[in-house]
N, C-alpha and C positions, 0 to 999 in steps of 0.2 A: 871623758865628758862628751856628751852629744851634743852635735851642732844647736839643737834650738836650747839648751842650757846654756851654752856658751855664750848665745846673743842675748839671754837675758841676765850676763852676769852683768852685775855696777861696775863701770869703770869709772875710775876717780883720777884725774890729773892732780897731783898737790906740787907746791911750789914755794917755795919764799922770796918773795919779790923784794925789790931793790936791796939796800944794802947788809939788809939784816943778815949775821952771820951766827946766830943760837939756831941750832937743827936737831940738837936732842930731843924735846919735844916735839917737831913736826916728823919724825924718826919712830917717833912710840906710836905716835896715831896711825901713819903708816901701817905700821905693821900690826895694831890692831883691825883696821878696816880690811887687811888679806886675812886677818884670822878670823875675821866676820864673813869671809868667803868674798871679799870684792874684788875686783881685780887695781891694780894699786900702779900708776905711773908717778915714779917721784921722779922731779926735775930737778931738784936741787937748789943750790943758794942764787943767790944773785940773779935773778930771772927779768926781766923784763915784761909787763901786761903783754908786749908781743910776742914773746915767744911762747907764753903761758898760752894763748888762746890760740896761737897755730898750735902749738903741739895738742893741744884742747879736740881743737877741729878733724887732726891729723888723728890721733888716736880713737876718734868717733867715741869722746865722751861723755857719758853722763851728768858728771860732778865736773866743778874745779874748787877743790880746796886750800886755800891761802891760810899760809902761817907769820903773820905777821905782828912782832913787838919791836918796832923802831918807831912807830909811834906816824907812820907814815899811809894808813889805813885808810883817812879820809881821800888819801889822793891815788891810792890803788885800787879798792873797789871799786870805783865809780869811774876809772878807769878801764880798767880789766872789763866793767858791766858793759858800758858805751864801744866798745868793742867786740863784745860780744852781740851785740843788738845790731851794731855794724854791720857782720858778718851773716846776720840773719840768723842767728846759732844762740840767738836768747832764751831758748829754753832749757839750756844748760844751763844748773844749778850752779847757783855762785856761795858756796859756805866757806866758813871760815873758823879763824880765830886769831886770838892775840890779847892786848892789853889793850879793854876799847868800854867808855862810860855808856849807861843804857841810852843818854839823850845821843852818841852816836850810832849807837846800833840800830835806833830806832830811825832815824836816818837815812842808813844805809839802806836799813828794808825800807822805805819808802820811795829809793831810786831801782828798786828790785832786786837788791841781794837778799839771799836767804839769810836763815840763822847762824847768828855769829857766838860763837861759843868763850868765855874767859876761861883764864887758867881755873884748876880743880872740876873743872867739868868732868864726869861720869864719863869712861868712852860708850858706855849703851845709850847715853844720852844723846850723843853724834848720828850713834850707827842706824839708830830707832827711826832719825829723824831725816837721814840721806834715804834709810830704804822707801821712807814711805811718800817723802816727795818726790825720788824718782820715780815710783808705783803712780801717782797723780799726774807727773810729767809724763809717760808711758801713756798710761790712759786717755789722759788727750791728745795724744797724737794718733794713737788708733782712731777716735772717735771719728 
């Protein structure tokens, strides 16, 4: 792979913050997003919004993907986001998923996460939707 393919692959942080210990699922997505050609950092269970956005920031990436069912989403997004915004680094994409009602998703995108995806979700429906925000996010940064 040549250098200027390399810098346009997607790189995706994904994580399961606080206590949630189910990873099968954020395992399958995974490894769908490398078979969609992304490049994939998983951080694993138990993560902290801080360790998630350095190693975010450290890995120069695109995505951060959260897989979250403990039911603890309204206090990690908007965590994770406000630290991202912190760090100057808000136009990394903040998507997700997990077990979350549409009055919170709608929520959530309104403190500026992107789309949060529920169980049985499509993975093309994911991967459609990372390429082409970070294609928008790219965009305006050239501009």
């Amino acid at each position: 792979m040549n250098a200027e393919s390399q810098k346009q692959k997607i790189r995706v942080v994904i994580a399961k913050p606080g206590l949630d210990g189910h990873d099968r699922g954020v395992r399958v997505v995974a490894q769908a997003l490398k078979d969609a050609g992304m490049e994939v950092i998983y951080l694993g269970l138990q993560q902290t919004p801080e360790m998630i956005v350095n190693a975010a920031i450290e890995e120069d990436a695109d995505v951060i993907a959260l897989s979250i069912l403990s039911g603890a989403h309204m206090t990690l997004f908007p965590r994770v986001r406000k630290l991202l915004v912190d760090q100057d680094v808000g136009d990394i994409l903040l998507t997700g998923g997990g077990i979350m009602n549409e009055a919170e998703m709608q929520e959530l995108a309104a403190m500026g996460v992107g789309r949060l995806f529920g169980p049985g979700t499509h993975m093309d429906v994911a991967i459609d939707y990372i390429r082409g925000e970070v294609q928008k996010r790219r965009a305006g940064r050239d501009a």
